[in-house]
C-alpha positions in Angstrom: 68.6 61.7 6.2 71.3 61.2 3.7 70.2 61.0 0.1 69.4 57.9 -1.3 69.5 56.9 2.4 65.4 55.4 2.2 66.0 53.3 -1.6 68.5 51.7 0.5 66.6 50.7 3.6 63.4 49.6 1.4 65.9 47.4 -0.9 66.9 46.1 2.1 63.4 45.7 3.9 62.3 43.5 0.6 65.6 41.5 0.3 64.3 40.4 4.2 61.2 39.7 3.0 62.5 37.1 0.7 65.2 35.5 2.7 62.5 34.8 4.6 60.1 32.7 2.3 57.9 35.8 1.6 56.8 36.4 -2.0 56.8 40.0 -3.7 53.4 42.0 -4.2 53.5 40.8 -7.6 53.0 36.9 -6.3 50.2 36.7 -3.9 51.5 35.2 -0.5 50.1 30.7 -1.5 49.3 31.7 -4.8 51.7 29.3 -6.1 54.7 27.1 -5.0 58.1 27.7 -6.3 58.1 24.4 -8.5 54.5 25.5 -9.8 56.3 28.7 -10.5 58.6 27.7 -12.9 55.5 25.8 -15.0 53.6 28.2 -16.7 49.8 28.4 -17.0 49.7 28.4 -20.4 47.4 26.6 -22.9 48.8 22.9 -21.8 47.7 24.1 -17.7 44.6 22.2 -16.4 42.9 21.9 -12.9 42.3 18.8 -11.1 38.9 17.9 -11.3 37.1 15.0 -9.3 34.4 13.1 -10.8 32.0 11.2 -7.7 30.4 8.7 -9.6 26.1 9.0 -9.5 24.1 6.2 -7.9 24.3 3.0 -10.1 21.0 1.9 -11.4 19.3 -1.3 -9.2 19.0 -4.5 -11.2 15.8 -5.3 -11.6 14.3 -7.9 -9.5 14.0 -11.6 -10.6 10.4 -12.4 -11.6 9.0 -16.1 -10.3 9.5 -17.0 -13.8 13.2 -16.3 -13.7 13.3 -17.6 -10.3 11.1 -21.1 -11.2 13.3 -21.8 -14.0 12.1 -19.5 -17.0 10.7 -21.4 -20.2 12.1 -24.5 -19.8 10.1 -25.1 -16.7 7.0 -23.9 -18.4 7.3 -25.8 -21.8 7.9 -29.2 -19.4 4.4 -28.2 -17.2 2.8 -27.8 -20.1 3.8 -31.2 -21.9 3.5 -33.2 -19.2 0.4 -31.6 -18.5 -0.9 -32.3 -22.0 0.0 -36.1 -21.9 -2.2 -36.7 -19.3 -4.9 -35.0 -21.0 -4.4 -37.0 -24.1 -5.2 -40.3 -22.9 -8.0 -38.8 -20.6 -11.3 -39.8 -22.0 -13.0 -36.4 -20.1 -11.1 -33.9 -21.2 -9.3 -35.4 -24.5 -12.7 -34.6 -26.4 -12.4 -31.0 -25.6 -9.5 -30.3 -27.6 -9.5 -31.3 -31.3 -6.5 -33.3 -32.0 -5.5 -31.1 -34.7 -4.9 -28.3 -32.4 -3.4 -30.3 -29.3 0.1 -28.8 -30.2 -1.5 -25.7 -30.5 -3.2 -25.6 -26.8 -0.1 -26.6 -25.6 1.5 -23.1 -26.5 -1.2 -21.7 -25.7 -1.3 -22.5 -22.3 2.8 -21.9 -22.0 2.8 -18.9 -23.2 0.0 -18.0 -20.8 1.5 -18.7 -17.8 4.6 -17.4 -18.6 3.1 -14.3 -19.4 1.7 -14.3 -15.9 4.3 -14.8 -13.7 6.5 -12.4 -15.0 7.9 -13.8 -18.0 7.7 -12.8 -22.2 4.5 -10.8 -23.4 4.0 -13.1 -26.4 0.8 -14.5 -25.4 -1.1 -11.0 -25.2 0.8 -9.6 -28.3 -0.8 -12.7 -30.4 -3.8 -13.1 -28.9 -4.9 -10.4 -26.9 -6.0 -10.3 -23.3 -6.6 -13.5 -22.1 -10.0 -13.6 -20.8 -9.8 -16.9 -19.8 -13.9 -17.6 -18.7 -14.9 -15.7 -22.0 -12.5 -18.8 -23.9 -13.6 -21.2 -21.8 -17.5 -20.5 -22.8 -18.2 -22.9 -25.8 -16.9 -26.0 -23.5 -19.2 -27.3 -20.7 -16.7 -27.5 -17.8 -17.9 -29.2 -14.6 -16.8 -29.8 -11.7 -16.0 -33.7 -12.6 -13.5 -32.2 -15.8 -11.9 -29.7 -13.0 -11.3 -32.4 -11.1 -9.8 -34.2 -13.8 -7.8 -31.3 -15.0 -6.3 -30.3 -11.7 -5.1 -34.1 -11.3 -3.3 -34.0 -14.7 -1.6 -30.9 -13.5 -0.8 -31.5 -10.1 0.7 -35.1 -11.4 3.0 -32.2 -14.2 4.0 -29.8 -11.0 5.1 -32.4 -9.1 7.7 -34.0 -11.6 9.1 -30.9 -12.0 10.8 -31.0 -8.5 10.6 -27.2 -7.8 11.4 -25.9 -4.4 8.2 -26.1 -1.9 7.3 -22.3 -1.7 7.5 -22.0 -5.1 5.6 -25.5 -5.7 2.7 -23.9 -3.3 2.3 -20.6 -4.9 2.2 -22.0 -8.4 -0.3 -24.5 -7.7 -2.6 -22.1 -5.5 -2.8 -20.6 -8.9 -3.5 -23.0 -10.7 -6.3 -24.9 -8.6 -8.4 -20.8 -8.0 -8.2 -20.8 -11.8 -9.6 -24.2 -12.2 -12.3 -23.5 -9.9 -13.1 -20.2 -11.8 -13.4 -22.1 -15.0 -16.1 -24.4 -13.7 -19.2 -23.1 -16.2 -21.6 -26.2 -15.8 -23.2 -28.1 -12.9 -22.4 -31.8 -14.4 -25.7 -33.4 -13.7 -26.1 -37.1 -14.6 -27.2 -37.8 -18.9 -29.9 -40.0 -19.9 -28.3 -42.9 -19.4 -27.7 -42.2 -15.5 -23.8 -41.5 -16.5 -22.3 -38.0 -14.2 -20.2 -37.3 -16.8 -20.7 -34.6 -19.0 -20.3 -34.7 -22.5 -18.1 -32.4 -23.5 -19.3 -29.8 -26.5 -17.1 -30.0 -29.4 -15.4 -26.4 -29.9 -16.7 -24.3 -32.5 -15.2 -23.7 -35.8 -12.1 -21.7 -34.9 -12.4 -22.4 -30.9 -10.0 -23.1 -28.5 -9.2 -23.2 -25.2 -7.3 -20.1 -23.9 
């Protein structure tokens, strides 16, 4: 072979090679492509990262107090509630009417509490223990009566859809019939009402 015969043929074997789209040992064959080669990977180079956003976090499901209306509804049962009670000659001497506004909240706050709504009732008064409040007071079944009628007359004015009037008053008429503490039985003077005890110094109802 003449000298310098084989630098000549492996110049031209690698001239081939990149006529041809081949890349030299010193750039891996996909490492990069031409217009990636003539940007450096210097300090400025970054990859292309994708970011799959996590699973969002489920809203939390509507109470029946949210669903009912919220306060509003409550405050407007309650009042209506309480006017009844007012000029009922059964159940007005069972609340003082000093603390009438008072019972009102009372009872609000309760029942919001219950069905889902703020906690303010427990945080001022502590667990409600409704038959333990309802002690002092002689409640019969003639002042259940009476009580129930007062409310049902509140529930209905406030319109709310039926399954919502049903569940709320299925409530309300099992609590009433657990409050009943007394058998009513006729006084002296033949008359089935009861009287009602006057609440102790610091008593009230719920």
């Amino acid at each position: 072979m003449p000298p310098g015969s084989g630098s000549r043929a492996t110049a031209s074997r690698l001239r081939a090679h990149r006529d041809l789209g081949h890349c030299t040992d010193a750039e891996p064959p996909g490492a990069r492509t031409p217009e990636a080669r003539s940007t450096p990977r210097g300090a400025n180079y970054h990859r292309r990262v994708t970011v799959t956003p996590g699973p969002a976090f489920p809203k939390p499901a509507a109470t029946f107090y949210d669903e009912v209306g919220g306060h509003e509804t409550f405050a407007l049962l309650t009042q209506r509630f309480y006017d009844g009670v007012r000029e009922d000659d059964l159940l007005a001497p069972m609340y003082p009417e000093a603390d009438l506004e008072g019972a009102q909240w009372r009872l609000e706050a309760f029942l919001e509490q219950y069905w889902g709504g703020p906690t303010t009732y427990s945080a001022q008064r502590g667990h409600p223990r409704l038959r333990m409040r309802h002690a002092p007071f002689e409640v019969t079944p003639a002042a259940r009566d009476r009580w129930l009628a007062h409310m049902r007359a509140a529930l209905l004015s406030l319109d709310l859809p039926p399954l919502h009037e049903a569940t709320l008053w299925d409530y309300l008429e099992r609590a009433a019939h657990a409050m009943v503490n007394a058998s009513g039985d006729p006084g002296p003077d033949g008359d089935d009402r009861p009287s009602p005890l006057a609440p102790p110094r610091g008593g009230s109802l719920l």
